[in-house]
MIZA-929870 format. One line per 10 residues: number of its first residue (from 1); their letters; for each residue x, y, z of N, C-alpha, C. Coordinates in steps of 0.001 Angstrom, whole numbers, plus 500000, padded with zeros to 6 digits. Example, Ala and Ser with C-alpha at 12.3 -4.5 7.8 and 13.67 -1.06 7.14 Angstrom:
<fivexs>
1	AS	513190,494310,507800,512300,495500,507800,513200,496700,507800  512850,497750,507080,513670,498940,507140,512900,500030,507870 $
</fivexs>
This chain:
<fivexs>
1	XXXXXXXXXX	618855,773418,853268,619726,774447,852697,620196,773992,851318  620210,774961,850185,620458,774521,848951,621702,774413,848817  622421,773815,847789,624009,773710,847213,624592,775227,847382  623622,776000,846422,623521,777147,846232,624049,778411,847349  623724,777798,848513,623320,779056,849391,624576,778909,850516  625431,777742,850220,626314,776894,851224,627751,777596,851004  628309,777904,852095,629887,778496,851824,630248,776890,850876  631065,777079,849958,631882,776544,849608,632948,776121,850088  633904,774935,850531,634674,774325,851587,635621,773425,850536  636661,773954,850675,637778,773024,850255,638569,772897,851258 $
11	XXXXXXXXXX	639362,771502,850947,639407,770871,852664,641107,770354,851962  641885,770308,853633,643898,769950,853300,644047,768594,853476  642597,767866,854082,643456,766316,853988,641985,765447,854312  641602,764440,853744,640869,762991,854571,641582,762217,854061  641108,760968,854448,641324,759476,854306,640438,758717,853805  639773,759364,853211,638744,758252,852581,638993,757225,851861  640035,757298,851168,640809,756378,849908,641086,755219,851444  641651,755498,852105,642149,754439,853249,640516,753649,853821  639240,754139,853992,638447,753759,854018,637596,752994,853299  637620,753280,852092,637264,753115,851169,637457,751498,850668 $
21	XXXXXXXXXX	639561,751944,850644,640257,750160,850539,639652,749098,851520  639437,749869,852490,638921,748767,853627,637748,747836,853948  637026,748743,852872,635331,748464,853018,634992,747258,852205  633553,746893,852282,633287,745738,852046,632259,746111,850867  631861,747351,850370,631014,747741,849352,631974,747955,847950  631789,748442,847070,632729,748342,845462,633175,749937,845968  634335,750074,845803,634406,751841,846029,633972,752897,845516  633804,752740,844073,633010,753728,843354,632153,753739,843478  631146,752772,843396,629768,752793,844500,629875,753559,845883  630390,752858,846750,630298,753693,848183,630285,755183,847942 $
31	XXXXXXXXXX	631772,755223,847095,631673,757136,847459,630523,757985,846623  630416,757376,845282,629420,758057,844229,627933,758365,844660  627666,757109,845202,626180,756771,845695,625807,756825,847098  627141,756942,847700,626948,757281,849143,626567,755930,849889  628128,755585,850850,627126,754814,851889,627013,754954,853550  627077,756132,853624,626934,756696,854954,627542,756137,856307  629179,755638,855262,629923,755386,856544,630715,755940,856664  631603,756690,857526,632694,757326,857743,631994,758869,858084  633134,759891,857949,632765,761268,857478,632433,761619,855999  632908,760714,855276,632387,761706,853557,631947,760120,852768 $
41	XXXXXXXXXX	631359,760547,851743,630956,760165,850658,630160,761300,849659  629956,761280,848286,629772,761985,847569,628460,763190,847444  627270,762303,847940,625945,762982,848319,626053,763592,849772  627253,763024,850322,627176,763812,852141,628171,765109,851722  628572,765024,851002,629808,766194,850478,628367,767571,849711  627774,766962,849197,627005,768180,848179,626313,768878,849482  625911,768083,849827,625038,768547,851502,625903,769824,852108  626704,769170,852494,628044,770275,853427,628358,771183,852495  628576,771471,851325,629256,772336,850297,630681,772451,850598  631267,770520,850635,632252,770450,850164,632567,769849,848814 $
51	XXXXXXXXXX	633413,770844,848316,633564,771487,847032,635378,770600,846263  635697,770350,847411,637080,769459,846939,638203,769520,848111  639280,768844,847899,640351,768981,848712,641180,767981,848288  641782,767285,849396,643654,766551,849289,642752,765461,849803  642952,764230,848922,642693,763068,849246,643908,761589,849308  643834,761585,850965,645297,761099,850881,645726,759190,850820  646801,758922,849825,646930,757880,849705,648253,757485,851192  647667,756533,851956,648307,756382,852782,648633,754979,853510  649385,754057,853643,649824,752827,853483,650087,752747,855130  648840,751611,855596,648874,751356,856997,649509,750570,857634 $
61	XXXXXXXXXX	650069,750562,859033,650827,749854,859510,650180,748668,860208  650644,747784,860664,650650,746672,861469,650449,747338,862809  649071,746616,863588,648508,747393,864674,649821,747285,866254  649838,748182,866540,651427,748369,867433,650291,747787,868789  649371,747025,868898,649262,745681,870113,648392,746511,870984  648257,747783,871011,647656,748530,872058,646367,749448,871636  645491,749387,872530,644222,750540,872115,644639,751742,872394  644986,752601,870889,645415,753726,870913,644368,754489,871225  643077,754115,870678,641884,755431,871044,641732,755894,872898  642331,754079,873426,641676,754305,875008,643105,755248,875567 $
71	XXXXXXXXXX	644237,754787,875006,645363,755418,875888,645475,757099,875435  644804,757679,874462,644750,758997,874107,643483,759591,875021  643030,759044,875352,642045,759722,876724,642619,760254,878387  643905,760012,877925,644384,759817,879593,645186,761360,879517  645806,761473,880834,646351,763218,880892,647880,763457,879893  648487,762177,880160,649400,762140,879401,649877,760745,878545  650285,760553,877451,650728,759301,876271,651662,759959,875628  651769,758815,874886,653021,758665,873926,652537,757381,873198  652061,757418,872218,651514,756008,871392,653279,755447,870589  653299,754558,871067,654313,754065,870551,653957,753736,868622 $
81	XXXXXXXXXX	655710,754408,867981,655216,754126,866443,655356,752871,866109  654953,752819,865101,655172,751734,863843,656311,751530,863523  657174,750350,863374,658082,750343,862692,658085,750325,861014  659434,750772,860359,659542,751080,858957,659065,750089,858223  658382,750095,857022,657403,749402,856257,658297,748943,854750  657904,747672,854181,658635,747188,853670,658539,748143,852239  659213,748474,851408,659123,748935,849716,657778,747906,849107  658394,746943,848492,657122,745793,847650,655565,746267,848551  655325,745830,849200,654081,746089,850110,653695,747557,850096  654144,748448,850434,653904,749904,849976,653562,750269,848949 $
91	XXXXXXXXXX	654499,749643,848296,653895,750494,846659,653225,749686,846292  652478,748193,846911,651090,747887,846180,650112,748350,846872  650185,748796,847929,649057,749774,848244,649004,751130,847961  650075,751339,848124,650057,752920,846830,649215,752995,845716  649767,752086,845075,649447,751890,843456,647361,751327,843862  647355,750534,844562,645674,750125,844865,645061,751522,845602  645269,752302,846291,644623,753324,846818,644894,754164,845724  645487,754931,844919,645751,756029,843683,644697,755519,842790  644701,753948,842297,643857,754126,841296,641909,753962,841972  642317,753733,843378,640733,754179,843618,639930,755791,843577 $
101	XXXXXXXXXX	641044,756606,843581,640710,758005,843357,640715,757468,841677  641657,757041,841034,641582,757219,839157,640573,756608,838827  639796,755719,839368,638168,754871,839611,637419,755565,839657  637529,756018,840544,636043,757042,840834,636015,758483,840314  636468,759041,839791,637426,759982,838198,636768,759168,837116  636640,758265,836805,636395,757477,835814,634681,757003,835928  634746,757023,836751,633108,756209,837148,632042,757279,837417  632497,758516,837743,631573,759984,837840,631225,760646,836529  631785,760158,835491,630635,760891,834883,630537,761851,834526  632022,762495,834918,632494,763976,834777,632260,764993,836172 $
111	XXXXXXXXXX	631463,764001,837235,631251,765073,838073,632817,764778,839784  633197,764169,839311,634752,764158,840078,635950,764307,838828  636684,764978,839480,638043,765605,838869,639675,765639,839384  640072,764975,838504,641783,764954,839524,642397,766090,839263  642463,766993,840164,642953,768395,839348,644558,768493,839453  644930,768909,838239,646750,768855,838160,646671,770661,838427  646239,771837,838141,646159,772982,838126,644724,773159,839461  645658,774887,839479,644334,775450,840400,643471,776267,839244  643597,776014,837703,642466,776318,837055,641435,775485,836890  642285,773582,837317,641493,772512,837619,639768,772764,838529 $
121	XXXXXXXXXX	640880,773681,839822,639830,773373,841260,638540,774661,840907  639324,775687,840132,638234,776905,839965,636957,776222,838923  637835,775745,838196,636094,775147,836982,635721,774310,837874  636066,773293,838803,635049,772362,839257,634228,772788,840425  635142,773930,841325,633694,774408,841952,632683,775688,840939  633315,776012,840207,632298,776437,839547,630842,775881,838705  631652,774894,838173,630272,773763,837675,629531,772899,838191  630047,772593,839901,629783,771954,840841,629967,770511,841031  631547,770237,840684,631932,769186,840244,633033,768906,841142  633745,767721,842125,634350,767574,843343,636076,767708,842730 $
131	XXXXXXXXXX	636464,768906,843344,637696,769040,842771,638889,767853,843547  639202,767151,843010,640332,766070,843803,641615,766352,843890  642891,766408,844867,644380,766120,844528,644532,765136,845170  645210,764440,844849,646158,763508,844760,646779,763599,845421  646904,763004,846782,648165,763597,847446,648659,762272,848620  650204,762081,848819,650630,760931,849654,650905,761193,850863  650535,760581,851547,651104,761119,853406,651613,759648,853694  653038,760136,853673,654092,758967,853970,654567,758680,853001  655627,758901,852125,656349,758133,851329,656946,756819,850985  656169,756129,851861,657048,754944,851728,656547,753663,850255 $
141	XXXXXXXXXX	655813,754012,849762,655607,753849,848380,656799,754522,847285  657501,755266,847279,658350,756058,846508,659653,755307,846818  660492,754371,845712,661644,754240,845891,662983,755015,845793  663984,754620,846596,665331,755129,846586,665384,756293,845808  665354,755844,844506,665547,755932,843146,664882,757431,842811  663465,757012,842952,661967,757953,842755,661648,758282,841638  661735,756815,840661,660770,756132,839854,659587,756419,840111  659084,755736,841137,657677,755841,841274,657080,757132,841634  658235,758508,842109,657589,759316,842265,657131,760059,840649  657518,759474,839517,657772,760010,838446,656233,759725,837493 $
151	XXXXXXXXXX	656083,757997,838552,654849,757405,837925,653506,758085,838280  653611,758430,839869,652678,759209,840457,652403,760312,839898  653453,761117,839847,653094,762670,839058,652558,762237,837601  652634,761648,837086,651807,761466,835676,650412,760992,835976  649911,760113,836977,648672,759807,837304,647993,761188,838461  648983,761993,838470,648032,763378,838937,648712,763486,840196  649292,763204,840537,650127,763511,841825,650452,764465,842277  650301,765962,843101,650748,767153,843466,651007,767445,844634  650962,766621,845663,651483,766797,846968,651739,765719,847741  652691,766184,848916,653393,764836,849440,653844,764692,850236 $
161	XXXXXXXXXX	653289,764487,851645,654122,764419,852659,655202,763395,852965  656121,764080,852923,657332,762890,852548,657193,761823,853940  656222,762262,855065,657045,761051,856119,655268,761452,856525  654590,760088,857087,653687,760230,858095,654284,759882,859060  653736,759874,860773,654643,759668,862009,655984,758842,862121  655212,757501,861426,656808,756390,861532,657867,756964,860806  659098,756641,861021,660096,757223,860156,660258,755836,858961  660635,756787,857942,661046,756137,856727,662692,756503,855947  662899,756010,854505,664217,755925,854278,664290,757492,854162  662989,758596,853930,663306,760094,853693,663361,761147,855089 $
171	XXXXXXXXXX	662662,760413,856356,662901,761212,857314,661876,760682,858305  661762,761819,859517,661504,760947,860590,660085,761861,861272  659041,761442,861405,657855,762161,861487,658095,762276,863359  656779,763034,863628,656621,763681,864927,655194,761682,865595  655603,761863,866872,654482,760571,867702,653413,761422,867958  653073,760623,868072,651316,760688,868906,652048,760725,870391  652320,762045,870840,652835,762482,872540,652231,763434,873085  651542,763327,873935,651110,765191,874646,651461,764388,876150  651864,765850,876826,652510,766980,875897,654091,766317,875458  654308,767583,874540,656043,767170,874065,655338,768364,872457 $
181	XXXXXXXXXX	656742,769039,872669,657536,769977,871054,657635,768540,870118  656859,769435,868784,657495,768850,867774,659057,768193,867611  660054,769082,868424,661489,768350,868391,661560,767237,868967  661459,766041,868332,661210,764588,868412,662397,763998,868180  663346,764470,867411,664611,763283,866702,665483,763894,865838  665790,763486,864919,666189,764056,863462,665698,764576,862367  665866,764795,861513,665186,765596,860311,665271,764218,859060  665729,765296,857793,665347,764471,856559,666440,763885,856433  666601,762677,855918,668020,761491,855338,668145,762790,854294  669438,762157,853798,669885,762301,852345,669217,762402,851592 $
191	XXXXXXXXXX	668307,761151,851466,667208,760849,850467,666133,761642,850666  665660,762128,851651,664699,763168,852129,665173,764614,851444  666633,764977,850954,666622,765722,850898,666716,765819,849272  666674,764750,848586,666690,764456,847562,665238,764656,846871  664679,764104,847785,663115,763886,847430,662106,765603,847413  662784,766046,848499,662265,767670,848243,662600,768754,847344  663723,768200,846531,664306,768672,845306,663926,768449,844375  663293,766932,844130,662445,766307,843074,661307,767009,842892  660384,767782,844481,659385,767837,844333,659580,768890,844116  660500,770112,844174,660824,771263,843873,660702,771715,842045 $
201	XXXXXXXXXX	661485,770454,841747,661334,770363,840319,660323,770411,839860  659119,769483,839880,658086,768731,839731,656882,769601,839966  657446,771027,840889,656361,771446,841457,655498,770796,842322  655385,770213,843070,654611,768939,843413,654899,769463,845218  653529,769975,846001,653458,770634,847195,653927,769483,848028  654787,770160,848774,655653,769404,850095,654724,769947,851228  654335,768902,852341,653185,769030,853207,654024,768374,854277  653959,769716,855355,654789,769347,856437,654209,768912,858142  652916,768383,857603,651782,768182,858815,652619,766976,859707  652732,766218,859085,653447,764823,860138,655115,764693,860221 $
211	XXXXXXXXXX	655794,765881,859570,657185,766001,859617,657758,766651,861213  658488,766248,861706,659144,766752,863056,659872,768118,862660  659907,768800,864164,660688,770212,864105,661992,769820,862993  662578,769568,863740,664392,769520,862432,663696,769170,861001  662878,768181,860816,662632,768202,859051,661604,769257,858813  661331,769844,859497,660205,770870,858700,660936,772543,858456  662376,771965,859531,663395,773273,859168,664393,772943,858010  664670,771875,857795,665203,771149,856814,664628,771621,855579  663160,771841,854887,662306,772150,854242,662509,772964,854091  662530,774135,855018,662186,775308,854847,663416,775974,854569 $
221	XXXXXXXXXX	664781,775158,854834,665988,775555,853796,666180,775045,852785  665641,774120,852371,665981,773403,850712,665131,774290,849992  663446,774552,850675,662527,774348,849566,662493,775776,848876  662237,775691,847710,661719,777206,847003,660157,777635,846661  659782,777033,847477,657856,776825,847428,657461,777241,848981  655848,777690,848926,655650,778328,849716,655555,776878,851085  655604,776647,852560,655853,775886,853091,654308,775821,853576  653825,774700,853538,652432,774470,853848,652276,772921,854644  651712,773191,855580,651132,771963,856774,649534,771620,856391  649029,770869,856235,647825,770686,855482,646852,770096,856371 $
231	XXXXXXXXXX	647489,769756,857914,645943,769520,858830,647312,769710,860159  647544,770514,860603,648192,770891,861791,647836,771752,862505  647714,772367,864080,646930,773116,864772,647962,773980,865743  647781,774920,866666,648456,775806,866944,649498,775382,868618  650455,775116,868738,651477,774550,869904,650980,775039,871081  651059,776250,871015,650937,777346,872330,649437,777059,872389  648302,776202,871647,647012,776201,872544,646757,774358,873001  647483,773900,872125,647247,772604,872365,648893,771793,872089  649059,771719,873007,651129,771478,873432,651343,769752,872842  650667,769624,871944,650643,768154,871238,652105,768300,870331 $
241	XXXXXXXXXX	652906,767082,870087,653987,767149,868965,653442,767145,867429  652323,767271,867329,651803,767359,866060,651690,768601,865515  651341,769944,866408,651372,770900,866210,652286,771913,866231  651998,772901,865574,653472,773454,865302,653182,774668,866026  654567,775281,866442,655131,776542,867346,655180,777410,866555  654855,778632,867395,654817,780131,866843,656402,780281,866072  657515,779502,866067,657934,780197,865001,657814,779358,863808  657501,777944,864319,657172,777463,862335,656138,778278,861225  655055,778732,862991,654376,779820,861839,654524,781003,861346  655919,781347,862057,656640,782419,861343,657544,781931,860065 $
251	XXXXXXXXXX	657778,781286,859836,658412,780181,858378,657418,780231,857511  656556,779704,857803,655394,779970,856889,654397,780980,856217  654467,781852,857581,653878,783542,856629,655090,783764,855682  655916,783840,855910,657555,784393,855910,657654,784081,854152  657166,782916,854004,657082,781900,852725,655891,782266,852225  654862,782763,852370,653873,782840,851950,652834,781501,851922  653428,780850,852994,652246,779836,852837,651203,779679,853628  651196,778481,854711,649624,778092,854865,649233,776640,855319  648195,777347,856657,648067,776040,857754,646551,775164,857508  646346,774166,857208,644851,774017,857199,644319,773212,858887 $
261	XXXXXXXXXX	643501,773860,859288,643187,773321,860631,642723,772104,861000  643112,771475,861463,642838,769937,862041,641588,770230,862830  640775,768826,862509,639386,768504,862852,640184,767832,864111  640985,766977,864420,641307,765998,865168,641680,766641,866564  640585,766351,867591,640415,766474,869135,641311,766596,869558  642110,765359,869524,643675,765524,870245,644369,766392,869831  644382,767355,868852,645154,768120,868509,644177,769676,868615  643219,769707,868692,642752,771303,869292,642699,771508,871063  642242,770464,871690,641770,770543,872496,643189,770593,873417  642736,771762,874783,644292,772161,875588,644943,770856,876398 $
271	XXXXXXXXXX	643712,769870,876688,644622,769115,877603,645067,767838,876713  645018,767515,875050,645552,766635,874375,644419,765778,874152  643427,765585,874583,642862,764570,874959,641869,764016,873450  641569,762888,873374,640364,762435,872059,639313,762517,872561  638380,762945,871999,637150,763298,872901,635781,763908,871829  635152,763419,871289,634118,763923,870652,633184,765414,871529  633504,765522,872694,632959,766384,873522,633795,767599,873450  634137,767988,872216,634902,769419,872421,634465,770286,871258  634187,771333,872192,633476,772882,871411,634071,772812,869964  633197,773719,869424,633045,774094,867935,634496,775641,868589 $
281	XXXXXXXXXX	634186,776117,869569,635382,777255,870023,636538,777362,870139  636629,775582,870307,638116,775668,870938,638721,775306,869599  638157,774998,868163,638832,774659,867015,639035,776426,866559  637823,777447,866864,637874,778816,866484,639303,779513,867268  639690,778820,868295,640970,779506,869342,641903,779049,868097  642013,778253,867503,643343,778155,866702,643095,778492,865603  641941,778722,865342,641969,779875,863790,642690,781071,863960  641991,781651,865302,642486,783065,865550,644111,783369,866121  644476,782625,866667,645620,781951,866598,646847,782142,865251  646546,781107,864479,647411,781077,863136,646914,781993,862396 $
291	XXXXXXXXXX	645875,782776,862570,645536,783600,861510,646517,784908,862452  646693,785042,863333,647397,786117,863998,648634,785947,863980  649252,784732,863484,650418,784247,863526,651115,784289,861969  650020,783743,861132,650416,783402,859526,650016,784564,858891  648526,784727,859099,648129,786082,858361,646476,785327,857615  645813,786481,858111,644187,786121,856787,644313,784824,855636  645436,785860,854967,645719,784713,853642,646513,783127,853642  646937,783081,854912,647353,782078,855063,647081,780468,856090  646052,780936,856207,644894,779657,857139,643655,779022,856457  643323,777853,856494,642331,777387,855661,642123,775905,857155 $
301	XXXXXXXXXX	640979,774778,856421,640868,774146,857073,641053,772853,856493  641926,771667,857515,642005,770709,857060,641747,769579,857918  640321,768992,857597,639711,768466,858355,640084,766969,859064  640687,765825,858062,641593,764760,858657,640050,764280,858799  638818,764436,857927,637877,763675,857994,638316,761811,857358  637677,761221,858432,638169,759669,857930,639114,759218,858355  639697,760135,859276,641014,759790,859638,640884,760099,861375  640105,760621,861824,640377,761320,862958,638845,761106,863714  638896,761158,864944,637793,761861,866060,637588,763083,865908  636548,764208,865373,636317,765092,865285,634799,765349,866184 $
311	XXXXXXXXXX	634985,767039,866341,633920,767191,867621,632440,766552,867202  631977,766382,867797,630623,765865,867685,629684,766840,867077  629784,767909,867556,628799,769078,866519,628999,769504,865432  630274,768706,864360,630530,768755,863126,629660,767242,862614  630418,766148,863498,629814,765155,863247,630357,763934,861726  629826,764639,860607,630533,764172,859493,630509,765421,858550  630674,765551,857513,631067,766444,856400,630187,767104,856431  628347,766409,856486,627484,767583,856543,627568,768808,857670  628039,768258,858502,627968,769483,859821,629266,770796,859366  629490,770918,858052,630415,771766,857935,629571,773183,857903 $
321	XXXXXXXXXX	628783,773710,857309,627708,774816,857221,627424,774973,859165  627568,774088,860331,627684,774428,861549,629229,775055,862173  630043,774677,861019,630938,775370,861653,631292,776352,861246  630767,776993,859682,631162,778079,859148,630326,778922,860143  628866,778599,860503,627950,779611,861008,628505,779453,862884  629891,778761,863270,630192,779290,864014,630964,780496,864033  631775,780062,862901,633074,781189,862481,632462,782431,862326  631408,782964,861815,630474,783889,861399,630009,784457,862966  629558,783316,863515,629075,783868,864661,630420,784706,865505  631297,784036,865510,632781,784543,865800,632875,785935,865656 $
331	XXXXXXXXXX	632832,786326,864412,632945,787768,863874,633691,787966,862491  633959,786404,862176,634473,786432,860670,633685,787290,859776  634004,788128,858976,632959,788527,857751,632955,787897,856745  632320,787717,855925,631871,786701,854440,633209,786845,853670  634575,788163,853785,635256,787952,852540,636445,787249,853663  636073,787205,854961,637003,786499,855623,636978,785011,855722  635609,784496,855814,634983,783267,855428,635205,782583,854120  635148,783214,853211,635584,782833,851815,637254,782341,851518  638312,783118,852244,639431,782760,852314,639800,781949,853030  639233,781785,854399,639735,780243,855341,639151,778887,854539 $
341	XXXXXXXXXX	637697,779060,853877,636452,778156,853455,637395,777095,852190  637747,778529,851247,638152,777793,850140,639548,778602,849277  639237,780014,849197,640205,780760,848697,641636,780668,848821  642165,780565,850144,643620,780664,850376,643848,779131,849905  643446,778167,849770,644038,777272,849575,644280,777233,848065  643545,777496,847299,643700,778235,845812,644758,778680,845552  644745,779632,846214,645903,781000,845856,647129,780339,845907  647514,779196,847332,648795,778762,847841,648958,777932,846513  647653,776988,846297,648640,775985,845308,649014,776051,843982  648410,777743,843825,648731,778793,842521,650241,778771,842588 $
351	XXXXX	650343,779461,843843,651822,780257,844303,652943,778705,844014  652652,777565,844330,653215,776289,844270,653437,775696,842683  652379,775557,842778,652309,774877,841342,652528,775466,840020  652734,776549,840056,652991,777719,839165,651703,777838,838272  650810,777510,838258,649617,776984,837688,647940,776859,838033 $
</fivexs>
């Protein structure tokens, strides 16, 4: 199948930058030239006709002693979190994962792009060039202060989930629990609420995928931007604390924003479970789902490639053209396909970014 002939796919979140740091090849090499580990690299992306997305800088914890993959197989868990992560140590992996996206920006040649605008993402899928954002899941790189959030936004910075699961000095994310409601704890500190004001300013998209019920209502009273979850899946089909309830997705049409769908098993599938053995259908139940909940314009997909167990008949990035031609098979039509694929996510970070 040609470049040409491929839905176009812009995607709400991987981890490749976290992969990437980890690896034992030069990074701009791996991703440019492809080394066929993980879900993406650059030649497995042209394949799939993925076209760009949120590439997230994200600062890992100290392994909490237990095999999380084996205890997420069972009927019910609770992965115990991470405790809070030091400042110094954060922001040198901040600062080392950001400039491996500003590396490989630099080392392409013109054919990768850090896009600050969504006039950024329109020329680069138009010329066929990998549209990039910049984006943090977990704040704990960003001091008190938010200096560094000041440094980030100048190196291209536009979105930010202020908390991944562990809690930090801005607020307190949702566990790895099924079942269990997002209502986990508390919401945003002070400083959390500081920090969504900054980003208010800044324009700079607040991403409420790993934030708990109270901070994602917290948000949705400070913020003046449309409220967007960037790899979260539907409560009422899969009763995980990661996913959000029919009324967050009433907050979010409400706002005009926008859910991108999680690749990650444990979070489509009804009984919680990780499992490479789950339908291409049961990810289509929560399209139809949030799209009945948010609206057409407000669902897209966010795959958590690099980051996650995803079904086996996606596989890696190339198997994306198998899941559009499921959606199709579904009964999506082509201008409905075009808006989950790549469009609505456009439009939202128009509506955001003013730009």
């Amino acid at each position: 199948m040609s470049r040409s002939s491929l839905m176009p796919v812009f995607d709400g979140h991987n981890d490749v930058l976290l992969r990437l740091m980890r690896g034992k090849i030069q990074p701009e090499q791996a991703f440019l030239e492809g080394d066929n580990i993980g879900h993406l690299d650059w030649p497995r992306m042209r394949e799939g006709g993925f076209v760009g997305g949120f590439f997230a800088v994200y600062v890992p914890s100290e392994s909490v002693g237990i095999d999380v993959d084996e205890l997420m197989t069972h009927a019910q868990y609770d992965v115990p979190l991470p405790s809070q992560l030091a400042l110094p140590t954060s922001q040198q992996v901040t600062v080392h994962m950001a400039s491996l996206l500003i590396r490989i920006e630099r080392a392409s040649k013109g054919e990768v792009k850090i896009c600050r605008t969504a006039a950024d993402i329109r020329h680069c899928i138009d010329a066929g060039k990998l549209a990039a954002i910049l984006h943090i899941e977990g704040a704990e790189g960003i001091d008190p202060d938010l200096y560094m959030l000041d440094v980030l936004y100048e190196s291209g910075l536009r979105s930010i989930g202020p908390v991944w699961s562990r809690p930090n000095i801005f607020g307190h994310g949702v566990p790895f629990r099924y079942p269990s409601t997002p209502d986990t704890g508390p919401g945003l500190t002070d400083r959390g609420i500081e920090l969504v004001r900054a980003c208010n300013r800044l324009r700079i998209m607040i991403d409420l995928s790993h934030l708990n019920e109270k901070g994602f209502w917290d948000v949705a009273r400070l913020s003046d931007a449309p409220l967007v979850a960037t790899h979260s899946n539907a409560w009422e089909i899969c009763r995980h604390s990661r996913n959000l309830t029919d009324k967050q997705l009433g907050a979010i049409r409400e706002s005009r924003g926008m859910v991108g769908v999680n690749f990650a098993t444990s979070f489509i599938r009804p009984d919680g479970m990780r499992s490479e053995d789950t339908p291409l259908e049961e990810m289509i139940r929560h399209m139809d789902h949030l799209i009945e909940h948010v609206g057409v314009d407000g669902v897209g997909l966010g795959s958590d490639f690099d980051g996650a167990t995803i079904p086996a008949e996606i596989g890696d990035v190339r198997g994306l053209p198998r899941l559009v031609d499921a959606m199709r098979r579904h009964g999506y039509d082509e201008a409905t396909l075009r808006k989950l694929c790549y469009e609505n996510w456009i439009n939202v970070l128009e509506r955001t970014w003013g730009r």
